[in-house]
C-alpha positions in Angstrom: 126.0 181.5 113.5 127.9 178.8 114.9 124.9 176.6 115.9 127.2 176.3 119.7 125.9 175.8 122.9 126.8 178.4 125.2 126.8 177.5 129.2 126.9 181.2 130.5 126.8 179.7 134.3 123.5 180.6 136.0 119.9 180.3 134.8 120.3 183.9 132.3 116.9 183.6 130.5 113.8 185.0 129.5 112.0 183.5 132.0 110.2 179.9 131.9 106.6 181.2 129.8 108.7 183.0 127.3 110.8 180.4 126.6 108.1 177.6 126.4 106.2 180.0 124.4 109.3 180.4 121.6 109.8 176.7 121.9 106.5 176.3 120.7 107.0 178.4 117.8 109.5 175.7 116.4 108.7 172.2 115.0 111.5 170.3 117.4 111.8 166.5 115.9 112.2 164.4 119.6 113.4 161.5 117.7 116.2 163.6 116.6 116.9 165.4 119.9 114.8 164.7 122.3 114.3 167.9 124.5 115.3 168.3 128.5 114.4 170.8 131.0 116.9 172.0 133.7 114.1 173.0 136.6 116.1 175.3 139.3 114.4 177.6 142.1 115.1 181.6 141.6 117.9 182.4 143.6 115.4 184.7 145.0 113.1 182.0 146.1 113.9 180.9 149.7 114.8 177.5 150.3 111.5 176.7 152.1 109.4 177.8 148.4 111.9 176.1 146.4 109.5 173.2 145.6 107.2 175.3 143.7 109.4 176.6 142.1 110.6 173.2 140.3 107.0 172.3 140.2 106.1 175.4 138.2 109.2 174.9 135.5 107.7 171.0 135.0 104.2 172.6 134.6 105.1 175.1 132.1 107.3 172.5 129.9 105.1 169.0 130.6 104.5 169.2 127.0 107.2 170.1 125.7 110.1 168.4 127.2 111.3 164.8 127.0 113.1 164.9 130.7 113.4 166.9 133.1 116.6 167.5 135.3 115.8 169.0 138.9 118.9 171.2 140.0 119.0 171.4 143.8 122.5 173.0 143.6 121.6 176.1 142.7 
């Protein structure tokens, strides 16, 4: 209701294919706002996988986003 962005501190989603899927239900006008990506590993994933995880975020957005920010803190 009040159109806010909300940082809840962590990567609480849906998972990366359900959000790229609901992206893709919206017309998003990059010219406007152009979209970025926040790639993090699971906090699951051990630090020796944590490349594929990034690479799999980039791979599901790559046509979607505008940029992409790799998090390595997380």
């Amino acid at each position: 209701e009040q159109k806010a962005l909300i940082n809840r501190m962590g990567f609480n989603s849906d998972g990366a294919a359900t959000v790229a899927e609901r992206l893709r239900g919206h017309k998003w006008n990059h010219d406007r706002v152009p979209l970025g990506v926040n790639a993090g590993k699971n906090k699951d994933t051990p630090e020796e996988r944590a490349i594929q995880d990034y690479l799999q975020v980039i791979e599901t957005f790559k046509d979607l986003a505008r940029y992409f920010v790799v998090n390595i803190s997380s």
